[in-house]
Backbone as ProteinMPNN parsed JSONL, in Angstrom:
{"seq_chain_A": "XXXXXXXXXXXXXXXXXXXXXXXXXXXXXXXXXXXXXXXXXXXXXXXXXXXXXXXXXXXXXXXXXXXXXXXXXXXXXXXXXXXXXXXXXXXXXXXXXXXXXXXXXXXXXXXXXXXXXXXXXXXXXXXXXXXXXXXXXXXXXXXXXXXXXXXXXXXXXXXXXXXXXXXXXXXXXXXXXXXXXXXXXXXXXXXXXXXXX", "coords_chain_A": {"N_chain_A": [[-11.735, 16.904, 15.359], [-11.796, 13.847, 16.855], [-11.281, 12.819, 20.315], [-9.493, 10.467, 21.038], [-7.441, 7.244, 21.445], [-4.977, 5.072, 20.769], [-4.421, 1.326, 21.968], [-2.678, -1.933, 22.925], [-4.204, -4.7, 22.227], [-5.962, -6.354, 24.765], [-7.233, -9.591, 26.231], [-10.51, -9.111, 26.655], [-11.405, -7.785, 24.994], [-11.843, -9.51, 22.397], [-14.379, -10.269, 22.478], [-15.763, -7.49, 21.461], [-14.162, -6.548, 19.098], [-14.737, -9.029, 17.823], [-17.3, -8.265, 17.162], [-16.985, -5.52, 16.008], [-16.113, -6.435, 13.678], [-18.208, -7.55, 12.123], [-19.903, -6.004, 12.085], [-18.769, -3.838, 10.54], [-17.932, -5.65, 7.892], [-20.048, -5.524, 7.129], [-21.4, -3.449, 6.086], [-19.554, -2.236, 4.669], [-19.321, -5.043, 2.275], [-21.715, -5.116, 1.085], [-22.031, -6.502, -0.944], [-21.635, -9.17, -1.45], [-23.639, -12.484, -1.288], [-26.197, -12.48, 1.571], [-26.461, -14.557, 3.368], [-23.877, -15.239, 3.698], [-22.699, -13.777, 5.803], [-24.561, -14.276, 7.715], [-23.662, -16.894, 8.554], [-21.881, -16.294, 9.951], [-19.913, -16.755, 12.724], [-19.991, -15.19, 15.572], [-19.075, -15.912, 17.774], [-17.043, -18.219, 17.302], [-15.314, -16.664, 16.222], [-14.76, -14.632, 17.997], [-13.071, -15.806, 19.906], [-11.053, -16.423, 18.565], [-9.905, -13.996, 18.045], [-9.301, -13.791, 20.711], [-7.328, -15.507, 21.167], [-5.697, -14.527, 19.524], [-4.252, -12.631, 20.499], [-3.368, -13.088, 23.273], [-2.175, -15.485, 22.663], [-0.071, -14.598, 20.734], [1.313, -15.495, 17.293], [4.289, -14.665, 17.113], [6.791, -12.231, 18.669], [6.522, -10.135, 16.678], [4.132, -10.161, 16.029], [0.846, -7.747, 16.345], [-1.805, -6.522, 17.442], [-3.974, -4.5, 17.573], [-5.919, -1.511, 19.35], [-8.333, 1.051, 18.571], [-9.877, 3.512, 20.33], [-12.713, 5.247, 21.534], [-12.873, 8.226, 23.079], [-15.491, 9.865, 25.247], [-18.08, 10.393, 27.375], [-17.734, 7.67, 28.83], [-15.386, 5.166, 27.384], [-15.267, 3.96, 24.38], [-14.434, 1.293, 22.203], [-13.691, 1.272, 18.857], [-12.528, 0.001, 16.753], [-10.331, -1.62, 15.249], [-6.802, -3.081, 14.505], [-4.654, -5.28, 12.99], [-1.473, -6.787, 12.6], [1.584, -8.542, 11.198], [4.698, -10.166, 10.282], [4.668, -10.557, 7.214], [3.237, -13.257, 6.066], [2.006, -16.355, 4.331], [-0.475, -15.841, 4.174], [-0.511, -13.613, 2.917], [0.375, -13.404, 0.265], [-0.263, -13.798, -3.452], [-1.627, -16.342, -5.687], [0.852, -19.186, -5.686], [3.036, -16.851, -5.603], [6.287, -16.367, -4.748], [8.058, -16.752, -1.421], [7.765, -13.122, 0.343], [10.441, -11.542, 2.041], [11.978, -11.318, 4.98], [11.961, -9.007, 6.516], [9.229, -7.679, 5.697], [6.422, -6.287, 6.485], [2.729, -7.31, 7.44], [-0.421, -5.875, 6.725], [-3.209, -7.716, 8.556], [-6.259, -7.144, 9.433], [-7.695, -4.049, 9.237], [-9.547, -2.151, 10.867], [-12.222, -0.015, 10.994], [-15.231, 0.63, 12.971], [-18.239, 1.297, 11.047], [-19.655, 3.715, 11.522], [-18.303, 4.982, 13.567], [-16.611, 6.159, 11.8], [-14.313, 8.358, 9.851], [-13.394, 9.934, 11.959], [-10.834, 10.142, 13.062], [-9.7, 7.96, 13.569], [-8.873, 5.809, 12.293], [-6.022, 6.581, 11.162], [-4.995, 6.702, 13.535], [-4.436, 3.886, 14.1], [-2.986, 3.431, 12.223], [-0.656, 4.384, 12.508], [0.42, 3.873, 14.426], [0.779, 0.763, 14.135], [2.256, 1.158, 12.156], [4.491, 2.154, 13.951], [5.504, 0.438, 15.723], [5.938, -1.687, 13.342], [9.013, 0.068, 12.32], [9.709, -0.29, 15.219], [10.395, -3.036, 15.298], [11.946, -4.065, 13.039], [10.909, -4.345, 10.094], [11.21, -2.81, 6.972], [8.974, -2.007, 5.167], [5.621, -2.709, 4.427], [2.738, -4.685, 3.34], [-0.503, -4.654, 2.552], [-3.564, -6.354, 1.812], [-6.537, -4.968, -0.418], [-9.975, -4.83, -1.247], [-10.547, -4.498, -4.179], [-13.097, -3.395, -5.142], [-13.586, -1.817, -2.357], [-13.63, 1.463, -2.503], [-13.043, 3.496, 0.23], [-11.225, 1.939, 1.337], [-8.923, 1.979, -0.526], [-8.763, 4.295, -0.505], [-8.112, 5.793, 1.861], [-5.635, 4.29, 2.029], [-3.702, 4.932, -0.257], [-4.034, 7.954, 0.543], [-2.176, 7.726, 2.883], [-0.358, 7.29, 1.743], [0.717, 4.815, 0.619], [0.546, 2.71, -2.493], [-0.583, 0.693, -5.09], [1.233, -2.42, -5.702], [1.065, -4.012, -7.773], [0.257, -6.694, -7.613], [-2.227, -8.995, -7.393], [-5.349, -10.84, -7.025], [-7.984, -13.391, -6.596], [-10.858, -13.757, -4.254], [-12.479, -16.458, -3.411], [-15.593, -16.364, -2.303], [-18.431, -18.095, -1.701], [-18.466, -19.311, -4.4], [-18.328, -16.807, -5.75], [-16.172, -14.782, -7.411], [-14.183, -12.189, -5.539], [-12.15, -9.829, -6.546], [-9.049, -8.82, -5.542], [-6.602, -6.046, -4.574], [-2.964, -5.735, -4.244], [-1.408, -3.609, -1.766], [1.538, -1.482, -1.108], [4.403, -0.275, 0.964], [6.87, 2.167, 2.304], [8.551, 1.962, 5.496], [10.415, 3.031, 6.492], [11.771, 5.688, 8.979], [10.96, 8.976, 8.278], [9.023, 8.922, 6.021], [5.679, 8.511, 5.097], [4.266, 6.537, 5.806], [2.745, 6.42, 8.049], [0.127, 7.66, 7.568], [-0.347, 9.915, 8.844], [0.015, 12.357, 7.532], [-2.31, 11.917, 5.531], [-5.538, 12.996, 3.754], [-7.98, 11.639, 4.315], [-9.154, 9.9, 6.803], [-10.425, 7.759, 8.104]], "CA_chain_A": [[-11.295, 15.528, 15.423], [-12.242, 13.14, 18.239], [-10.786, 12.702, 21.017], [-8.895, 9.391, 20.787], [-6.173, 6.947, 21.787], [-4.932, 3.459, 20.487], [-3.187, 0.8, 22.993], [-2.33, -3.035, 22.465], [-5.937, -5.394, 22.75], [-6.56, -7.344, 25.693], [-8.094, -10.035, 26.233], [-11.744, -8.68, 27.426], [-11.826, -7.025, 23.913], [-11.599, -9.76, 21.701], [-15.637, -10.249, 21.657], [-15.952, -6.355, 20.644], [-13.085, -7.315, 17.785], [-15.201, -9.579, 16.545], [-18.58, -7.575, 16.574], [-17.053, -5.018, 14.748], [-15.461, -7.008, 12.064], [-18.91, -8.426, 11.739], [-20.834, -4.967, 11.803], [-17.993, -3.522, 9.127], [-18.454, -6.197, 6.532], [-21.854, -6.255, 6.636], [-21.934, -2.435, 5.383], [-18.518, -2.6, 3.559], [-18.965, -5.796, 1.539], [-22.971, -5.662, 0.844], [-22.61, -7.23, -2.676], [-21.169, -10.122, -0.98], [-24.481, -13.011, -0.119], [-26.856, -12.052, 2.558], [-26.033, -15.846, 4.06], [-22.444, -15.365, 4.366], [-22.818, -13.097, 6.968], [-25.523, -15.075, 8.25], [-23.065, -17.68, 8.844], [-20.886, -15.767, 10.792], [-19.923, -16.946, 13.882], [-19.07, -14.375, 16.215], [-18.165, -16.163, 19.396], [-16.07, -18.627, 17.241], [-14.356, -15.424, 15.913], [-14.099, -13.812, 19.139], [-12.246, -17.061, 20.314], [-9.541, -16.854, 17.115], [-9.167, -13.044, 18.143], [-8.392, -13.88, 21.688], [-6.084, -16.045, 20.756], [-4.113, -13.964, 18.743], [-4.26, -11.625, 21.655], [-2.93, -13.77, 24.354], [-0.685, -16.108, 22.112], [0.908, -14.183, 19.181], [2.363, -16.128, 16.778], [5.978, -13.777, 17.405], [6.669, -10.474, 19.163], [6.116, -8.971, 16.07], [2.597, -9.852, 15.467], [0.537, -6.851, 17.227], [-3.313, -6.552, 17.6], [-3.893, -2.573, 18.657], [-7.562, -1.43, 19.455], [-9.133, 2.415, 19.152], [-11.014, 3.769, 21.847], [-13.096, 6.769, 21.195], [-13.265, 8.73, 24.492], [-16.312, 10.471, 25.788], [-18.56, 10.153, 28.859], [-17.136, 6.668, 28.521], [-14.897, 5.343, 26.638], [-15.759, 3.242, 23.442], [-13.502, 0.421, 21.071], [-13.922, 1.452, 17.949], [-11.578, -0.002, 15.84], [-8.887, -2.289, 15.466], [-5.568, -3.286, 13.33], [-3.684, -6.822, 13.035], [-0.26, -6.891, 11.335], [2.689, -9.33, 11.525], [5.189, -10.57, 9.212], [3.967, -11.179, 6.234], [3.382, -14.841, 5.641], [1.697, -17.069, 3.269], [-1.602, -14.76, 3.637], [0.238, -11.777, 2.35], [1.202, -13.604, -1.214], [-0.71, -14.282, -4.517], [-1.48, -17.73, -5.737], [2.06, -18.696, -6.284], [4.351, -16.443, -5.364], [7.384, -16.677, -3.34], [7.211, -15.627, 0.294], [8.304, -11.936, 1.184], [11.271, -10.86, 2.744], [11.494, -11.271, 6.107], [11.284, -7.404, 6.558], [7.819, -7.188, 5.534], [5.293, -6.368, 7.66], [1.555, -7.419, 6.504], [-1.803, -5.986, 7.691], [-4.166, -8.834, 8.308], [-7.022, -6.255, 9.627], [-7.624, -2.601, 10.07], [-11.179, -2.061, 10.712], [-12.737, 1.292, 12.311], [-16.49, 0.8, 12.694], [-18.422, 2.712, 10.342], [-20.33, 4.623, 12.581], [-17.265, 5.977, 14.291], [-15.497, 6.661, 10.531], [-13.635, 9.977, 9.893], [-12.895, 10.819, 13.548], [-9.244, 9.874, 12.657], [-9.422, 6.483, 14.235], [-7.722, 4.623, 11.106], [-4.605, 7.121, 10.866], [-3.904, 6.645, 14.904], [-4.633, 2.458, 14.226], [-2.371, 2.695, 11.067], [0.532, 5.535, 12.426], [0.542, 3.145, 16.229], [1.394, 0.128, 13.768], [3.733, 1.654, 11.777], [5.559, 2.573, 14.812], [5.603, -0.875, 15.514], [6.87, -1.691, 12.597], [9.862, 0.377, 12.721], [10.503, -1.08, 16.527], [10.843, -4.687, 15.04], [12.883, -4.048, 12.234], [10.412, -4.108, 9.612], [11.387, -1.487, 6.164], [8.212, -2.146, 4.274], [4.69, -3.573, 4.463], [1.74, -4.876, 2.846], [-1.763, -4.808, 2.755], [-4.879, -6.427, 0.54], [-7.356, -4.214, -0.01], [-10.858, -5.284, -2.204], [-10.497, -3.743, -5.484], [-14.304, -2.42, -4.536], [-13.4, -1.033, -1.43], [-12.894, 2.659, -2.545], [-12.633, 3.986, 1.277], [-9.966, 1.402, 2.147], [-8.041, 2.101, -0.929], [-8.63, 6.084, -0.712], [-7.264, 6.22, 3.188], [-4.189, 4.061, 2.358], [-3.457, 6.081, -0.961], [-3.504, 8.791, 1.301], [-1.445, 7.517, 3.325], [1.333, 7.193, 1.009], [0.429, 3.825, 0.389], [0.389, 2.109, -3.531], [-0.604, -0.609, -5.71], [2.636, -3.164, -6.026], [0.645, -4.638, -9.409], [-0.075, -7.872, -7.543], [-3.744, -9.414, -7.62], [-5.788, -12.13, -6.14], [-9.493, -12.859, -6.327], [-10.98, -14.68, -3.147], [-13.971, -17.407, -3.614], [-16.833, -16.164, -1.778], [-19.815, -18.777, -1.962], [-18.715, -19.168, -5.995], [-18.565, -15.4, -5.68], [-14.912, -14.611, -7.229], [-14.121, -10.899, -5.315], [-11.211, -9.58, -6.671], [-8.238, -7.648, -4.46], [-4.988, -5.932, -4.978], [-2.437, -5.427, -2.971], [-0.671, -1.69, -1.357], [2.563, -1.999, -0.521], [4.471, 1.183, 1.324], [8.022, 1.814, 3.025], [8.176, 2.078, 7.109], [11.424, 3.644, 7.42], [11.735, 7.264, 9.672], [10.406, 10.436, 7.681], [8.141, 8.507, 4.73], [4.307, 8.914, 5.159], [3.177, 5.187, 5.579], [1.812, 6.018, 8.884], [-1.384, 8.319, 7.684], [-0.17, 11.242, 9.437], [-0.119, 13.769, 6.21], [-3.623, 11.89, 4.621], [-6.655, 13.645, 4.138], [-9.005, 10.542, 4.569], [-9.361, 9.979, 7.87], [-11.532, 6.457, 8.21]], "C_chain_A": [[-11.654, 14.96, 16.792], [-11.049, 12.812, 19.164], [-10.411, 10.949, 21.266], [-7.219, 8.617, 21.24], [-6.013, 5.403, 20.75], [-4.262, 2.803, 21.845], [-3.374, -0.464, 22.58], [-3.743, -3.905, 23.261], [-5.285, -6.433, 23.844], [-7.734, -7.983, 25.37], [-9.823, -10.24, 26.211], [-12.036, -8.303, 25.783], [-12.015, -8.034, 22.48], [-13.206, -10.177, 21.309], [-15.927, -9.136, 20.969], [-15.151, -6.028, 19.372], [-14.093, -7.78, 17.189], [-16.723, -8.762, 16.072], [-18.476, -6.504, 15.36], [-16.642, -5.253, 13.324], [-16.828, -7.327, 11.631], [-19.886, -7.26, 11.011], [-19.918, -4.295, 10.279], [-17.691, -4.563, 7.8], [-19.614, -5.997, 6.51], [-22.215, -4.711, 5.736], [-20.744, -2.795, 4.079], [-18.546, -3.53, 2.382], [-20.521, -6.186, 1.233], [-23.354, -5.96, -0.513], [-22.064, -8.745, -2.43], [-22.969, -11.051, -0.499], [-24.558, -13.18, 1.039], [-26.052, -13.466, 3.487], [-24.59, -16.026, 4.429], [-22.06, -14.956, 5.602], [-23.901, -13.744, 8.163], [-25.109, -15.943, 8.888], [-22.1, -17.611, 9.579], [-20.766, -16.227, 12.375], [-19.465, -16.415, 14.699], [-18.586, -14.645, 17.359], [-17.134, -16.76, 18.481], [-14.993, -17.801, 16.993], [-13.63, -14.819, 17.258], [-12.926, -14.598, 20.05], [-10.832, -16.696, 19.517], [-9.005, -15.462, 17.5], [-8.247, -13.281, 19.752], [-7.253, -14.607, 21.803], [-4.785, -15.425, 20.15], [-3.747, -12.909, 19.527], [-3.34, -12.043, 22.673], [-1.947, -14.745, 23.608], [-0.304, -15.931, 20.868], [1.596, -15.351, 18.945], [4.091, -16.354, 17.427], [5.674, -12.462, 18.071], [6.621, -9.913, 17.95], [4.853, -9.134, 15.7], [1.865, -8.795, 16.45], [-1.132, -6.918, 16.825], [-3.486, -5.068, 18.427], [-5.673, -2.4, 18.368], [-7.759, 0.525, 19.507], [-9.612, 2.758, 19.561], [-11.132, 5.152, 21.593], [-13.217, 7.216, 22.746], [-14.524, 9.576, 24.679], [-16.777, 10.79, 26.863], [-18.172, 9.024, 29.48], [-16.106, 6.587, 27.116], [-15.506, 3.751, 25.562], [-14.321, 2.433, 22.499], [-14.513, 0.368, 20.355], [-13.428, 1.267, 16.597], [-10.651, -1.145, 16.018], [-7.966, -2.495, 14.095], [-4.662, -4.842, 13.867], [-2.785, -6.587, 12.214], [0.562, -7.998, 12.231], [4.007, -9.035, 10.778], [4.696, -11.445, 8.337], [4.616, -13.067, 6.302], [2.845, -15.216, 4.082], [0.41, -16.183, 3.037], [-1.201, -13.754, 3.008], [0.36, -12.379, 0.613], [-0.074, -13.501, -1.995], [-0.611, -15.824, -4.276], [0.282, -17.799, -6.061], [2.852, -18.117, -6.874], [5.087, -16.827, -4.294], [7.238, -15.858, -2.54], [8.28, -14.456, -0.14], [9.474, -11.944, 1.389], [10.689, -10.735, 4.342], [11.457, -9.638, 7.1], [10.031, -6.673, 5.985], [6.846, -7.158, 6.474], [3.945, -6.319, 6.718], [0.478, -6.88, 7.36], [-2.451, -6.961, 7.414], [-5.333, -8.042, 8.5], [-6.696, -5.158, 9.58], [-8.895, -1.789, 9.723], [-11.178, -0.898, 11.218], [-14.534, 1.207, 11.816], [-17.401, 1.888, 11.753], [-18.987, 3.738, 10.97], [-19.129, 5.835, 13.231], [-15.816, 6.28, 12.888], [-15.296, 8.291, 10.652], [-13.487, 10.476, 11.106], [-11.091, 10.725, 13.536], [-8.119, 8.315, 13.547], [-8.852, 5.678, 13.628], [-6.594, 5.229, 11.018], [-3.513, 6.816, 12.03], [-3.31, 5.343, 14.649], [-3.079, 2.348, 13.882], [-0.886, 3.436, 11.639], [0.796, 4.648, 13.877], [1.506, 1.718, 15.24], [2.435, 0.146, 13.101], [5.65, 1.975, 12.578], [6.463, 1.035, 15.554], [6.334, -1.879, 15.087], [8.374, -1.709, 12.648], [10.6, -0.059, 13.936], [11.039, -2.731, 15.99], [11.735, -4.996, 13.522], [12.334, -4.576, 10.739], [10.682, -2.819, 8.49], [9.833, -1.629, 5.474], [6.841, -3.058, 4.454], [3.772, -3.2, 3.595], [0.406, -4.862, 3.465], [-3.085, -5.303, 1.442], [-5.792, -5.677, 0.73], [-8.279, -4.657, -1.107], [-10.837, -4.22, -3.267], [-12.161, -2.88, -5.315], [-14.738, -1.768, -3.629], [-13.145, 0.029, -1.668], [-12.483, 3.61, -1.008], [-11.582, 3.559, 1.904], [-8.597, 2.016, 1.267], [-7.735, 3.506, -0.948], [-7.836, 6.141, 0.909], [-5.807, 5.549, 2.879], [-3.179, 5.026, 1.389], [-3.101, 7.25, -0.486], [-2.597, 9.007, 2.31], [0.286, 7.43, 3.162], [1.716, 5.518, 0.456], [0.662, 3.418, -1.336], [0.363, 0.863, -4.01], [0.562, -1.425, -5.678], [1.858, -3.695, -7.286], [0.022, -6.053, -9.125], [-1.655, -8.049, -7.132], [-4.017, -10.708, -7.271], [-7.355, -12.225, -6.465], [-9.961, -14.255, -5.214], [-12.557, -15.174, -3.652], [-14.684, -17.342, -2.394], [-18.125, -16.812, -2.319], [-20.0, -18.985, -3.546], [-18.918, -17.903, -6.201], [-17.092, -14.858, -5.767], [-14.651, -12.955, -6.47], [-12.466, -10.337, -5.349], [-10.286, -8.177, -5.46], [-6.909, -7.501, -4.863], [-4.371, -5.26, -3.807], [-1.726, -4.151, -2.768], [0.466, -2.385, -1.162], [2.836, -0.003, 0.194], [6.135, 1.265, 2.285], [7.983, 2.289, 4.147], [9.982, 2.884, 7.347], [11.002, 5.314, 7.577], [11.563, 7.961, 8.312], [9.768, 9.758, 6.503], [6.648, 8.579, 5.158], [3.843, 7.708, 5.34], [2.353, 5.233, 6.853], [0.593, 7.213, 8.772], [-1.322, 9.744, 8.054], [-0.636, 12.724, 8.45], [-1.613, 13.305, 5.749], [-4.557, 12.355, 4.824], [-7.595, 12.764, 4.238], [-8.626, 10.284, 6.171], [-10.26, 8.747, 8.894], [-11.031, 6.144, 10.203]], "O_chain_A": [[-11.777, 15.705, 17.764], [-9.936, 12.563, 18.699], [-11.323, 10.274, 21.745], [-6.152, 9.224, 21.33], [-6.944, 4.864, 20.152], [-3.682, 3.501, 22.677], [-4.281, -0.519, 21.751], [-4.153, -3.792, 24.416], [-4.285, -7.133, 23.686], [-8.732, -7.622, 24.746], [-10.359, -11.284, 25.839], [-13.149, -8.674, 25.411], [-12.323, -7.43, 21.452], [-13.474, -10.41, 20.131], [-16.368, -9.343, 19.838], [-15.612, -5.163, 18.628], [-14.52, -7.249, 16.164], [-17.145, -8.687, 14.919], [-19.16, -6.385, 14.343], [-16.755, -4.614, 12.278], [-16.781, -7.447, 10.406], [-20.451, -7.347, 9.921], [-20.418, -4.314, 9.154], [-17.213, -4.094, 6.768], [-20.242, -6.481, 5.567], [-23.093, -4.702, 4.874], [-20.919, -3.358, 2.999], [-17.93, -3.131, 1.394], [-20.772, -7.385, 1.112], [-24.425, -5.81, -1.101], [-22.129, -9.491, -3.407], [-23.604, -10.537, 0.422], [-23.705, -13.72, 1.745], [-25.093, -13.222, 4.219], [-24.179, -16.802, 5.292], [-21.292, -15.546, 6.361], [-23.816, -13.539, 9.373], [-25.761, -16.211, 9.897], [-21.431, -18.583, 9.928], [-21.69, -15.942, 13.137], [-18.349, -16.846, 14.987], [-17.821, -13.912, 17.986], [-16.092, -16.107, 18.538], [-13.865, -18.054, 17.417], [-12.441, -14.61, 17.499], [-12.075, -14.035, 20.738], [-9.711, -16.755, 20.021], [-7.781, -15.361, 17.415], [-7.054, -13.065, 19.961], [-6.297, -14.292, 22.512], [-3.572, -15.627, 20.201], [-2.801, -12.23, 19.126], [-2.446, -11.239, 22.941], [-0.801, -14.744, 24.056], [-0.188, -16.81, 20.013], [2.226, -16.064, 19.727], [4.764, -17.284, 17.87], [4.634, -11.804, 18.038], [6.707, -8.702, 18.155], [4.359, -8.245, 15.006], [2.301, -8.93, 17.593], [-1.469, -7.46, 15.773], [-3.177, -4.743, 19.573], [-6.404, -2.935, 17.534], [-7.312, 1.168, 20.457], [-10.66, 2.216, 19.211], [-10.257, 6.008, 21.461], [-13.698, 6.416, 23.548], [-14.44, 10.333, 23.712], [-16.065, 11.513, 27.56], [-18.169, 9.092, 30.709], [-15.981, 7.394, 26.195], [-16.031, 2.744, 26.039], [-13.319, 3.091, 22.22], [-15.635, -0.1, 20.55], [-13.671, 1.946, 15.599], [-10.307, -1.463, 17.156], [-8.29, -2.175, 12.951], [-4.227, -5.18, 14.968], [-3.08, -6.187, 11.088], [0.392, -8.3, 13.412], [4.41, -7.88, 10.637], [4.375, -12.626, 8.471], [5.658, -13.701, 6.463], [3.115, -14.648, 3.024], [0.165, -15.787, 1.897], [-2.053, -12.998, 2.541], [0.432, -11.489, -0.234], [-1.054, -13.132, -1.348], [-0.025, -16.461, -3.401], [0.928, -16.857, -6.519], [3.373, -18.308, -7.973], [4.757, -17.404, -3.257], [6.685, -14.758, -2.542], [9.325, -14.658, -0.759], [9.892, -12.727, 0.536], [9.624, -10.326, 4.803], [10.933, -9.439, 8.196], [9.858, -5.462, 5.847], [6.56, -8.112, 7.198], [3.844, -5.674, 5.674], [0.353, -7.254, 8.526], [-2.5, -7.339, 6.244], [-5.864, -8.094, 7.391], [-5.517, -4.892, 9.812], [-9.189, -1.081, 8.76], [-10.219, -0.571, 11.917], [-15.011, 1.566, 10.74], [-17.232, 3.107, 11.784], [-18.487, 4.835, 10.722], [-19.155, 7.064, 13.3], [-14.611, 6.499, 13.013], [-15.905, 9.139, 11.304], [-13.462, 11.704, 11.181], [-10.372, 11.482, 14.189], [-6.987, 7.938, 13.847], [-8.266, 4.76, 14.201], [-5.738, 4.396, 10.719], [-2.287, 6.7, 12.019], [-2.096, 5.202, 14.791], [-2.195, 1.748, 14.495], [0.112, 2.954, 11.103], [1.787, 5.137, 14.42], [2.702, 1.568, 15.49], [3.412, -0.585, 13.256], [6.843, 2.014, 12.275], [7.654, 0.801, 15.762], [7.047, -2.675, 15.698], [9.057, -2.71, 12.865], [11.82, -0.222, 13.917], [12.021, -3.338, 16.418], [12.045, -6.116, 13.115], [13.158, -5.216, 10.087], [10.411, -1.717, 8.967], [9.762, -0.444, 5.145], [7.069, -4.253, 4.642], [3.656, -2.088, 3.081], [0.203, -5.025, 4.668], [-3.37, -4.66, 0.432], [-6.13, -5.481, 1.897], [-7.65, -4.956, -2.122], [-11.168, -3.066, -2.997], [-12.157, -1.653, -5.411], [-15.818, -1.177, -3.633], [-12.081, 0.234, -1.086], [-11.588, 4.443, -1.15], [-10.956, 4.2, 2.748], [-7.563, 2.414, 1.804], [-6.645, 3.934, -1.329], [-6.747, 6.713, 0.86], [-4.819, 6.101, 3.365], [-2.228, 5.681, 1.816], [-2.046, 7.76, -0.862], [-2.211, 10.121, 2.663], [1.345, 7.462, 3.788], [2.801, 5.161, -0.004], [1.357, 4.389, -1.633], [1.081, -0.031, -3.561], [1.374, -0.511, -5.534], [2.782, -3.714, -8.099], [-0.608, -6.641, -10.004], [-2.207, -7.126, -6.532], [-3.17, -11.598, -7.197], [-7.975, -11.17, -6.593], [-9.547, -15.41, -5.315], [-13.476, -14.494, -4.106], [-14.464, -18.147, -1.489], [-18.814, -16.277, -3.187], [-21.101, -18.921, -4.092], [-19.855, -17.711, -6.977], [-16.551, -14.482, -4.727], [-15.224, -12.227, -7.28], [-11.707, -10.41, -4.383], [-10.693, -7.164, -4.892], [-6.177, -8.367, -5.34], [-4.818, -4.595, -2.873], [-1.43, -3.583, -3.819], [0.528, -3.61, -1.053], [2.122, 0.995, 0.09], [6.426, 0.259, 2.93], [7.286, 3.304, 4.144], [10.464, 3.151, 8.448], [10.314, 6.01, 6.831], [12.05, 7.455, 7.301], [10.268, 10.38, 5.565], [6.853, 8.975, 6.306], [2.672, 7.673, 4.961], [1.431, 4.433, 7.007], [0.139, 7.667, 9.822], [-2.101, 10.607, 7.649], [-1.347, 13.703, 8.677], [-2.333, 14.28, 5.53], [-4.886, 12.385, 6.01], [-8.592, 13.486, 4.262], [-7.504, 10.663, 6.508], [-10.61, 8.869, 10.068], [-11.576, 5.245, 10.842]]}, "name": "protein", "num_of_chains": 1, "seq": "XXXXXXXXXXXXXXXXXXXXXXXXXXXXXXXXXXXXXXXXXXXXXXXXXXXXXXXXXXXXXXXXXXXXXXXXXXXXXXXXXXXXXXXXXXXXXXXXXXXXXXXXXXXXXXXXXXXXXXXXXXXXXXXXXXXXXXXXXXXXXXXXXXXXXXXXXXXXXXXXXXXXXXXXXXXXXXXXXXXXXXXXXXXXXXXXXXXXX"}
């Protein structure tokens, strides 16, 4: 396993945020049009991450970054959660419980996959979690993502039954959502899974 840490993103990091969100769709979601990605704007992105970096919503929104260590050290990863909001739902449904916690991201470049950089991301937010009084969170994951839905699965993670499909360029891409419980001794933070992203 690699030698690895997580800690809470700074500012400085929020252009390497957005590169790798940009580099991990582009393998992850390549049935998605070439031009979408094309259209990507990664400074404006890197702008929207520093922002959420420097002015959280609430103390419970968190932005955590992975850093592979070596001869240097490398960000390789990141994770966004809050309280679930209005992104967290279906077309109409009613909001959450304000004890939900939602991931909005939780990327780990592919390049630096299976070193166990998604279990620290996901077992750092969890902890998180638990500090802010959080029992339970969500996550969407693309119904054609099998690596996102195989690490959370492993995680201890499951379907809740709810469904969504997002309009990509007239391109419906359907997603369902995990749900998972955050209180002490349950598995939602990755620790026991054999996936390892």
């Amino acid at each position: 396993m690699a030698v690895g840490y997580v800690r809470p993103a700074r500012s400085g990091d929020a252009g390497e945020i957005a590169r790798i969100q940009l580099a991990t769709w582009r393998i992850a979601y390549r049935r998605l049009p070439a031009h979408v990605f094309d259209e990507f704007d990664e400074g404006w992105v890197a702008q929207r991450w520093r922002e959420a970096i420097e002015k959280a919503p609430t103390p419970r929104h968190h932005v955590l970054v992975a850093i592979e260590q070596s001869t240097q050290d490398y960000l390789v990863g990141f994770a966004a959660s809050g309280p679930a909001d209005e992104a967290a739902l279906a077309p109409g449904e009613d909001p959450l419980a304000e004890d939900v916690a939602a991931i909005t991201d939780l990327l780990v470049e592919p390049r630096w996959g299976r070193r166990g950089h998604g279990s620290r991301l996901l077992a750092a937010s969890v902890a998180h979690w638990r500090d802010d009084g959080f029992t339970s969170a969500v996550a969407w994951a693309f119904r054609d993502d099998p690596a996102t839905n195989r690490f959370l699965t492993s995680a201890g993670w499951a379907p809740d039954g709810t469904t969504r499909a997002l309009d990509v360029d007239d391109l419906l891409v359907p997603q369902l959502r995990l749900h998972t419980l955050v209180e002490e001794g349950t598995q939602a933070d990755g620790e026991a899974g054999p996936v390892d992203d």
